[in-house]
C-alpha positions as CSV (number, residue, x, y, z in Angstrom):
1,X,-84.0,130.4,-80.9
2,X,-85.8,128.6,-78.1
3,X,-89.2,127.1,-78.2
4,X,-92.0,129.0,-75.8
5,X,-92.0,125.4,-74.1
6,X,-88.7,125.8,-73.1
7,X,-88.9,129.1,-71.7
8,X,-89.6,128.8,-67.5
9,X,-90.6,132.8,-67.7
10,X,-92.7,135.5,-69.9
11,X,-93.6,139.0,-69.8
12,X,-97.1,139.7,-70.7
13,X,-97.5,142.0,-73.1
14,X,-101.2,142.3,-73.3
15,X,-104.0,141.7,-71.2
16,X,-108.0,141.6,-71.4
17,X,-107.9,141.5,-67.0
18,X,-105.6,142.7,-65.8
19,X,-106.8,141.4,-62.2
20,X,-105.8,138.1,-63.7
21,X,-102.6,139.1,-65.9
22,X,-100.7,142.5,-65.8
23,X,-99.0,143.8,-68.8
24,X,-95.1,144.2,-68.5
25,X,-95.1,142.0,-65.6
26,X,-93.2,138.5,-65.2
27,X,-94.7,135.6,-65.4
28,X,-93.8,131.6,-64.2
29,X,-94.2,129.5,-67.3
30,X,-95.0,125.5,-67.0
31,X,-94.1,122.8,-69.0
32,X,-97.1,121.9,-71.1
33,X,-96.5,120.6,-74.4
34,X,-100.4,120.1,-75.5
35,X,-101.0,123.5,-74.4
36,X,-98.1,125.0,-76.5
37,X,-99.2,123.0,-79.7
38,X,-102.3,124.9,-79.5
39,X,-100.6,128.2,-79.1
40,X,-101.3,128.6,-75.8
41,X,-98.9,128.6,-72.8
42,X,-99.4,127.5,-69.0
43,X,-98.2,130.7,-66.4
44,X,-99.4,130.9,-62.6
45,X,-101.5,133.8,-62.9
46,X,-102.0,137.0,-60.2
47,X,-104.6,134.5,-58.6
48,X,-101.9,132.2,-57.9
49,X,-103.3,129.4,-60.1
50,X,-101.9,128.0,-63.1
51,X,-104.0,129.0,-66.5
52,X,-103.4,128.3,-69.9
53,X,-103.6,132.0,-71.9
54,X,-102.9,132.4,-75.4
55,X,-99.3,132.7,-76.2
56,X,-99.1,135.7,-78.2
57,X,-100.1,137.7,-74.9
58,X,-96.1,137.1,-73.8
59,X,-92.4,137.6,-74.7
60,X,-90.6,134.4,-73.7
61,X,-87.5,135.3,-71.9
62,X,-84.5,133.2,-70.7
63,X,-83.1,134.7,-67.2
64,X,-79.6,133.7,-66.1
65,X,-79.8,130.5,-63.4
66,X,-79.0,133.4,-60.6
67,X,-81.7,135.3,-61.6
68,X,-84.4,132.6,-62.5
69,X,-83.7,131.3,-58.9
70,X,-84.7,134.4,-57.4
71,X,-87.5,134.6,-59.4
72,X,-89.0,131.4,-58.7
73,X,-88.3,132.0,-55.1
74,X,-89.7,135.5,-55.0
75,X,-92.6,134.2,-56.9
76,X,-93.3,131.0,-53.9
77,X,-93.0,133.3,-51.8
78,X,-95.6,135.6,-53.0
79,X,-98.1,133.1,-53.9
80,X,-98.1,131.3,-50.3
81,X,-98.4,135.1,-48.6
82,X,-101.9,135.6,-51.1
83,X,-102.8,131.7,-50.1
84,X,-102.7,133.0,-46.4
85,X,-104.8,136.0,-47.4
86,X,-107.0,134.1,-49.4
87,X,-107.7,131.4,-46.6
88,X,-108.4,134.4,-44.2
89,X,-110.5,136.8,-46.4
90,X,-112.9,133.0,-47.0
91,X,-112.8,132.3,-42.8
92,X,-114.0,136.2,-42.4
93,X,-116.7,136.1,-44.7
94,X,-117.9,132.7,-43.9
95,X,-118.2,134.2,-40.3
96,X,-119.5,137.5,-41.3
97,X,-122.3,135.4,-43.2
98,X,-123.2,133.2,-40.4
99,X,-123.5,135.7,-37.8
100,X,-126.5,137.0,-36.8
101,X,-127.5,139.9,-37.8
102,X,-128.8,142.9,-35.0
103,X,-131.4,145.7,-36.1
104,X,-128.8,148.3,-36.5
105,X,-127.5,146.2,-39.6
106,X,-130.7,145.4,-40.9
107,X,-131.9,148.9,-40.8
């Protein structure tokens, strides 16, 4: 049986936020061997970012290569359309906060 460290994909099973983690979704495991001493596993999250979660919130999975390439791919992919989104939702409100404001919006 393989080692959680070894696995480079999970399916959460249980989540606390699921704005941050969605259960029955797939997950992008990294290689993190102090992490997974302590039980805990590194994934890139729905933000994007990579966060250790405990590792009894996923089933560690091994993909053939085929598929595990199209996952990582789908998964760049995804992550550098939300960047793009991000970056533009933080421009938009940093205007929107620096604009003045007229009496319409105050009233």
């Amino acid at each position: 049986m393989k080692r959680k460290s070894d696995s480079h994909f999970a399916i959460c099973i249980q989540s606390d936020d699921s704005d941050l983690l969605t259960p029955r979704m797939i997950y992008e495991v990294l290689p993190d061997e102090s992490a997974a001493n302590s039980n805990y596993v590194r994934v890139i999250d729905n933000e994007g970012e990579d966060y250790l979660y405990p590792a009894d919130l996923f089933v560690f999975v091994d993909f053939p290569q085929a598929i595990e390439k199209v996952l990582t791919h789908t998964a760049q992919s995804h992550l550098s359309n939300d960047a793009v989104k991000t970056r533009r939702r933080a421009r938009t409100a940093q205007r929107n906060a620096t604009k003045p404001r007229t009496a319409k919006q105050v009233a």
